[in-house]
VOLUMDO-768637 format. One record per residue (C-alpha): x, y, z; residue number from 1. Coordinates in steps of 0.05 Angstrom, whole numbers, padded with zeros to 5 digits. Example, Ala and Ser with C-alpha at 12.3 -4.5 7.8 and 13.67 -1.06 7.14 Angstrom:
# VOLUMDO-768637
<<00246 -00090 00156> 1>
<<00273 -00021 00143> 2>
# end
This chain:
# VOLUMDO-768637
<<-05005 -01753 -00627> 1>
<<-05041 -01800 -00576> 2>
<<-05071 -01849 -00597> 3>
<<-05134 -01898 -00572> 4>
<<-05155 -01970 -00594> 5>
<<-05218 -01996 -00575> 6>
<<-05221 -02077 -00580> 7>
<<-05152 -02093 -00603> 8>
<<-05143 -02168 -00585> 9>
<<-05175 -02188 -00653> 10>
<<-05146 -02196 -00708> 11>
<<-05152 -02136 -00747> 12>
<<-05141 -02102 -00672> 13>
<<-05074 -02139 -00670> 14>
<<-05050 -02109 -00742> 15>
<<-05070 -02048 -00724> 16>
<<-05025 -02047 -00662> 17>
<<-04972 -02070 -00700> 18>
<<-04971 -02013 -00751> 19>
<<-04980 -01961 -00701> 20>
<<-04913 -01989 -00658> 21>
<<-04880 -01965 -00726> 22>
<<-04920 -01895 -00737> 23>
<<-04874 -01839 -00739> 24>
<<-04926 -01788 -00711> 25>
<<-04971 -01835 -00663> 26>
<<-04960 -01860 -00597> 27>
<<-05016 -01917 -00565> 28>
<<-05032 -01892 -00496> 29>
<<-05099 -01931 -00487> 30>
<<-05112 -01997 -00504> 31>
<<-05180 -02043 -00488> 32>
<<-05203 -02109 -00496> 33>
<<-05273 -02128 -00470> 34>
<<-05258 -02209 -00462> 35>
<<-05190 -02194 -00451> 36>
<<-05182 -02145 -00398> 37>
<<-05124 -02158 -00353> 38>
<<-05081 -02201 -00394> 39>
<<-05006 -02193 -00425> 40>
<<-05019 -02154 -00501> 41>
<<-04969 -02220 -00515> 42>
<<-05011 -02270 -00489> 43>
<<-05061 -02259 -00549> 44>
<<-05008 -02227 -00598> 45>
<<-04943 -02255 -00583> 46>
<<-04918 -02225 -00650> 47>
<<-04930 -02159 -00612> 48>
<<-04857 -02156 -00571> 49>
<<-04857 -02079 -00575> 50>
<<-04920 -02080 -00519> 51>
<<-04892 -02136 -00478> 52>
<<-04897 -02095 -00419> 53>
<<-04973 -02076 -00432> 54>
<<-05041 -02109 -00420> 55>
<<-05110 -02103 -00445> 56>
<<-05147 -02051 -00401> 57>
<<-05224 -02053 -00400> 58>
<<-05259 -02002 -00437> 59>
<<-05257 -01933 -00385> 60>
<<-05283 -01872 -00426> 61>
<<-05233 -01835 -00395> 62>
<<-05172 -01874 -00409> 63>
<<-05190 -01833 -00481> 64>
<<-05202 -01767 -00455> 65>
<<-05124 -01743 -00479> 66>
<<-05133 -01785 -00547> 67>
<<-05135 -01745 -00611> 68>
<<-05143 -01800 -00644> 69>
<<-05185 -01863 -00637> 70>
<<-05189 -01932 -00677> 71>
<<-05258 -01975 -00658> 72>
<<-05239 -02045 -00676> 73>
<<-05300 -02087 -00648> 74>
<<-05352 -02128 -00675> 75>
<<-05407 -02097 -00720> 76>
<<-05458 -02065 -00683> 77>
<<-05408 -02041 -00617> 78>
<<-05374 -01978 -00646> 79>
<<-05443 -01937 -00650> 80>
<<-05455 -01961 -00569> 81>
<<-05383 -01935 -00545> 82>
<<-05381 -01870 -00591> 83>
<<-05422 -01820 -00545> 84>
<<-05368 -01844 -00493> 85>
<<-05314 -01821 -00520> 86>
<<-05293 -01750 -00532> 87>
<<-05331 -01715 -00586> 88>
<<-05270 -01679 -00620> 89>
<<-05227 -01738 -00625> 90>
<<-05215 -01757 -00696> 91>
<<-05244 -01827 -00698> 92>
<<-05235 -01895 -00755> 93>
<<-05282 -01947 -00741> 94>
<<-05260 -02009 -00774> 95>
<<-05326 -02041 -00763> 96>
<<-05391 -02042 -00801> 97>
<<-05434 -01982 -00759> 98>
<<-05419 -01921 -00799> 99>
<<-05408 -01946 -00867> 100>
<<-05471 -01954 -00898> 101>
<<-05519 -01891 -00919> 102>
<<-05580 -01923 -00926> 103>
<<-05624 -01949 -00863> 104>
<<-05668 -02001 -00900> 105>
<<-05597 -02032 -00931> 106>
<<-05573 -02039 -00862> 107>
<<-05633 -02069 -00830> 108>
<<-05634 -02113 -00891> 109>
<<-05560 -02136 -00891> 110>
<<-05547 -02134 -00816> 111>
<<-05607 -02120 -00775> 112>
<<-05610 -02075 -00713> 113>
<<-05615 -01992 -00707> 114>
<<-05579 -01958 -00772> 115>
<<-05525 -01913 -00730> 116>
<<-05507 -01863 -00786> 117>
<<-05462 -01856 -00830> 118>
<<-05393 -01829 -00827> 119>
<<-05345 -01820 -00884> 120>
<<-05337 -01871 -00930> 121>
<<-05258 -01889 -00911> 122>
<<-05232 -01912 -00990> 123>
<<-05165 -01878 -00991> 124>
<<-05143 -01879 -01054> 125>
<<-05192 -01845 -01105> 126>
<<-05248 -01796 -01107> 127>
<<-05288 -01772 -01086> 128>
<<-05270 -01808 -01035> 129>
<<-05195 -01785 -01012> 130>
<<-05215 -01718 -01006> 131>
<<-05273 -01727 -00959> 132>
<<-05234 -01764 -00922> 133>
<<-05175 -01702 -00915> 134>
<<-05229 -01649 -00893> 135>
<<-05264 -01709 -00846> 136>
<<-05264 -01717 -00769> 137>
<<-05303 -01788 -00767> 138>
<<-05280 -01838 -00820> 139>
<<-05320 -01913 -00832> 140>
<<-05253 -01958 -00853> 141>
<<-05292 -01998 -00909> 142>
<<-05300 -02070 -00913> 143>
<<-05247 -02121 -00937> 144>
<<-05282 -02161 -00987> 145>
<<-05312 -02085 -01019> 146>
<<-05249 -02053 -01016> 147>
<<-05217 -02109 -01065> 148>
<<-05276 -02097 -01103> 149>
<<-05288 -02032 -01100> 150>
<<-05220 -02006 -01125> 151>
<<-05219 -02066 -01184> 152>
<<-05284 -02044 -01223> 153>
<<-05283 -01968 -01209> 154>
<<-05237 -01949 -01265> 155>
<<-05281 -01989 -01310> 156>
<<-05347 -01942 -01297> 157>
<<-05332 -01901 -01354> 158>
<<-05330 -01962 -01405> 159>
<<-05375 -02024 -01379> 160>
<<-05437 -02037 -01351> 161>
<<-05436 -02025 -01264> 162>
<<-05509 -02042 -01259> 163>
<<-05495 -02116 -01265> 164>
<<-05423 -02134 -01243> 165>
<<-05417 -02210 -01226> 166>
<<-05354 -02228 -01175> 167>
<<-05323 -02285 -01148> 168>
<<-05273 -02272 -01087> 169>
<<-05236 -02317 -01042> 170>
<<-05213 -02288 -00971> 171>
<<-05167 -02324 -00915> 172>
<<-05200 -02350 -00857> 173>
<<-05180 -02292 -00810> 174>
<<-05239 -02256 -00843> 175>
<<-05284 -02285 -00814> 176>
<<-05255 -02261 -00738> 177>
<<-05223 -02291 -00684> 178>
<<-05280 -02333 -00668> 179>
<<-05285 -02408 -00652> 180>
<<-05316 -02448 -00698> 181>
<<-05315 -02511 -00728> 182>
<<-05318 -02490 -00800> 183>
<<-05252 -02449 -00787> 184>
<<-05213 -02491 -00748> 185>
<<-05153 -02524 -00790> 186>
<<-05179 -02601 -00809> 187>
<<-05239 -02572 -00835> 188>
<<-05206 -02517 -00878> 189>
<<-05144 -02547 -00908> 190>
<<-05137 -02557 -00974> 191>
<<-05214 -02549 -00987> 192>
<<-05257 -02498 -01015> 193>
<<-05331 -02475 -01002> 194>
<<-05377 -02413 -01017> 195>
<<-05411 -02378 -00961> 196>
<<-05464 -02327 -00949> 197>
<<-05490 -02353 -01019> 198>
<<-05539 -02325 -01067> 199>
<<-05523 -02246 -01050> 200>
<<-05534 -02243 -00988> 201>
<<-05464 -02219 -00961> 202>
<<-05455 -02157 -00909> 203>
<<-05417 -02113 -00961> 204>
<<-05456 -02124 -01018> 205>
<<-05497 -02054 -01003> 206>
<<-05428 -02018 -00986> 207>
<<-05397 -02033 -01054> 208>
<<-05463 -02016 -01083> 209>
<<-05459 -01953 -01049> 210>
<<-05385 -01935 -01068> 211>
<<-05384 -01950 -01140> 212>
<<-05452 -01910 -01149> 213>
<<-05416 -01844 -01118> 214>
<<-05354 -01860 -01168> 215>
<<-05397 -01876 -01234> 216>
<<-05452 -01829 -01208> 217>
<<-05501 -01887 -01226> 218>
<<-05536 -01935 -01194> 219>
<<-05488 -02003 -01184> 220>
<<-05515 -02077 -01171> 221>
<<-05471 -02133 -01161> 222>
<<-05479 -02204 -01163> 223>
<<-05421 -02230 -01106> 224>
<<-05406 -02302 -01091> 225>
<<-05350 -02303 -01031> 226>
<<-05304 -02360 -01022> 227>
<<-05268 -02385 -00958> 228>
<<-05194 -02396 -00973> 229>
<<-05144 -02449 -00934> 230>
<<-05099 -02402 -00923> 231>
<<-05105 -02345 -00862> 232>
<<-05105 -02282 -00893> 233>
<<-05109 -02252 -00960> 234>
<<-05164 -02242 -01011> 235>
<<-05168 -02250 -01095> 236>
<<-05225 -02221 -01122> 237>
<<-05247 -02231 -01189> 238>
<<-05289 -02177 -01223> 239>
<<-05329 -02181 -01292> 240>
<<-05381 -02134 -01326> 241>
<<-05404 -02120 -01389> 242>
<<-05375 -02075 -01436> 243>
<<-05410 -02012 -01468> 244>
<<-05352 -01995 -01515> 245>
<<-05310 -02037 -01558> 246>
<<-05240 -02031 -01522> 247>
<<-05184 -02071 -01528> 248>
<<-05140 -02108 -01474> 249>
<<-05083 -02061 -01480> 250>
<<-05135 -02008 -01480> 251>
<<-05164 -02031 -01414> 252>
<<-05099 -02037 -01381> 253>
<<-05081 -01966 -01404> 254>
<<-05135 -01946 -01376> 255>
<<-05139 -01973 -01304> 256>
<<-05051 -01951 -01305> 257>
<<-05075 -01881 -01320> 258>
<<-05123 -01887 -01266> 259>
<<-05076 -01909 -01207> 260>
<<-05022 -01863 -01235> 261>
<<-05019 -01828 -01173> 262>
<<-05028 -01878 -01118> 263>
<<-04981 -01893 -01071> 264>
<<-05012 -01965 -01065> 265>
<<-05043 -02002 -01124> 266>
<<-05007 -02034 -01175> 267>
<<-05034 -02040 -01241> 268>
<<-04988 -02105 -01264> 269>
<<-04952 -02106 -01326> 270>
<<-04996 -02156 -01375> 271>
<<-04988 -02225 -01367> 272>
<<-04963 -02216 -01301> 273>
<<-05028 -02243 -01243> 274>
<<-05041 -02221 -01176> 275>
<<-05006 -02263 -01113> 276>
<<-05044 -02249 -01047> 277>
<<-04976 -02276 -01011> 278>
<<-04940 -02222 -01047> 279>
<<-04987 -02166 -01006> 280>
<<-04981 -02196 -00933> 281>
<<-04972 -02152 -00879> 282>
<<-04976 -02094 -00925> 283>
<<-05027 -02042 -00950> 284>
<<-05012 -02056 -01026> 285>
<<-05059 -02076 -01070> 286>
<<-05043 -02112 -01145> 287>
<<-05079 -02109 -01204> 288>
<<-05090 -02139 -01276> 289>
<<-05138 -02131 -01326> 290>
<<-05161 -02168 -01393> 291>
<<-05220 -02165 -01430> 292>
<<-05262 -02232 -01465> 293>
<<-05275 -02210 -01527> 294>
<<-05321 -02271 -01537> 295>
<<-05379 -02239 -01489> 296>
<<-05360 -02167 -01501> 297>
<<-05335 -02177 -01417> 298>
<<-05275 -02138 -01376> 299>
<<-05247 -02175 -01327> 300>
<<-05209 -02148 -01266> 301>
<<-05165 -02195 -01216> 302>
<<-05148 -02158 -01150> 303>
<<-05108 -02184 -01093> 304>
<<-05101 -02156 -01025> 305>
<<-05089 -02177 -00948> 306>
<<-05142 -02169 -00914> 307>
<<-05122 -02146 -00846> 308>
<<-05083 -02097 -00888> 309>
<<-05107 -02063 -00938> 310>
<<-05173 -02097 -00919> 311>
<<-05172 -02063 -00858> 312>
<<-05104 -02037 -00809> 313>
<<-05066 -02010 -00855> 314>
<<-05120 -01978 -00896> 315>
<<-05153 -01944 -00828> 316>
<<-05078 -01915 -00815> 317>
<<-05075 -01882 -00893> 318>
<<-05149 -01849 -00876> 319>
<<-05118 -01829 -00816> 320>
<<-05057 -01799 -00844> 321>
<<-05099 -01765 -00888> 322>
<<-05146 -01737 -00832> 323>
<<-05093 -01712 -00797> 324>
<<-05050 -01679 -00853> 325>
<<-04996 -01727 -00856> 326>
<<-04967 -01760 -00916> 327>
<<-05018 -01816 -00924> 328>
<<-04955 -01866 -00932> 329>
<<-04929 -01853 -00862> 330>
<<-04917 -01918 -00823> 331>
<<-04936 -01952 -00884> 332>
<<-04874 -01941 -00935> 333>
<<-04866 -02027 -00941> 334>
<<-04865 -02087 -00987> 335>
<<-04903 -02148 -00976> 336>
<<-04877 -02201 -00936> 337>
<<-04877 -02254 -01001> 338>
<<-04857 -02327 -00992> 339>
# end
């Protein structure tokens, strides 16, 4: 198949080119970068030997015309202004913001601007989800930071409380983009810590609202308090809500096992064994554990992913394997990098 990317010198663009170069069943013909128009692929990803001998082209509609397939990896707010561009039976991922959220007053709220739409919700690996996505031509890859989350307290909406969930989650810098600032730049994040977008305020607050309301088929709140990590890439959520059943630990992790059974990518961890985020670099893994306090009635969830992969490349290739009928694990079938 042919294959378009639209803003790959980010990061997320880079991982995504990456992957593809080692898809079975897709070949990049088209390739654009607004800023970075003209210059060597290597120049801005010199990881990227496999398109040495290509360069960033600036977006031309009809570069696309022979794609059947299109990933939009720009900022939030640019997918929904390229889209009528582009041709109209092309299956399409948009690893940005513009499609993902169903609800115009939670968009204006959490990020302001015209509400594009909303495509289908791109969270591969359970339902209803994965087969929407099979029987979809327009997929919105979700979020980083709600994926984590999203897949940790889903298995937990039959036995605790998803109208207050309280989480904690640390993600590596490169989630924030390839922008220059001085809060990202290395002397200001080594070996510190700091919350930001405090108080419930973050971007994907509304979107894991919205996911784990379709799973429990309840209305979801959360309470989420990201952290910036020193470290580039990676995220560790940590997930609590109240119980509404006495259930054990062994119960719990029983439970969430049974609920993963059939995924190709999440781990549920045998007990006593935590989450690495190193452990899932480069991949679209995810690792799991669960516990519950039994002191305030409380399960508790750790997940760890990368975040430029099953945050976001790797996880818009599975929807699109699954769009286009292929086995969701092609170009995907490998272990983290580790240390």
């Amino acid at each position: 198949m042919k294959i378009g990317v639209v803003g790959a010198s980010g990061y997320a663009g880079g991982e995504l080119l990456r992957l593809l170069a080692i898809h079975p069943h897709f070949s990049v013909t088209a390739i654009t970068a607004h800023s970075n128009a003209g210059e060597q692929i290597t120049s801005v990803h010199p990881q990227l030997q496999s398109y040495r001998d290509k360069k960033f082209s600036a977006f031309t509609p009809s570069d696309f015309a022979q794609c059947e397939l299109i990933f939009l990896a720009l900022p939030h707010g640019e997918s929904a202004k390229v889209i009528a561009q582009l041709p109209a039976l092309a299956k399409m991922v948009d690893l940005g913001a513009d499609y993902r959220l169903e609800s115009p007053q939670a968009w204006a709220k959490y990020y302001g601007g015209d509400h594009a739409g909303a495509w289908t919700y791109g969270l591969a690996d359970i339902e209803p989800f994965t087969s929407l996505i099979k029987n979809s031509t327009k997929v919105a890859n979700p979020g980083c930071y709600a994926t984590s989350i999203a897949l940790g307290a889903a298995p937990a909406s039959g036995i605790a409380d998803l109208s207050d969930v309280v989480v904690v989650a640390a993600s590596g810098t490169t989630g924030a983009g390839r922008n220059a600032k001085i809060n990202l730049i290395a002397s200001e994040v080594s070996g510190s810590l700091s919350s930001y977008k405090f108080g419930g305020v973050h971007q994907h607050t509304p979107e894991i609202e919205q996911a784990l309301s379709k799973v429990s088929g309840a209305v979801a709140k959360i309470s989420f308090t990201p952290i910036l990590a020193p470290m580039p890439r990676g995220i560790l959520a940590t997930i609590t809500a109240k119980l509404t059943q006495q259930i054990t630990a062994q119960e719990a992790h029983a439970l969430y096992a049974q609920y993963f059974a059939g995924s190709q990518f999440i781990t549920v961890l045998p007990a006593g064994v935590m989450p690495k985020t190193g452990a899932l670099t480069g991949s679209n893994h995810v690792q799991i554990q669960v516990a519950v306090d039994e002191h305030t009635s409380r399960i508790i969830v750790s997940v760890a992913i990368d975040n430029l992969g099953k945050g976001a490349a790797a996880q818009a290739i599975q929807n699109s394997n699954l769009m286009c009928g292929l086995d969701e694990a092609a170009g995907l079938g490998f272990d983290g990098l580790g240390v």
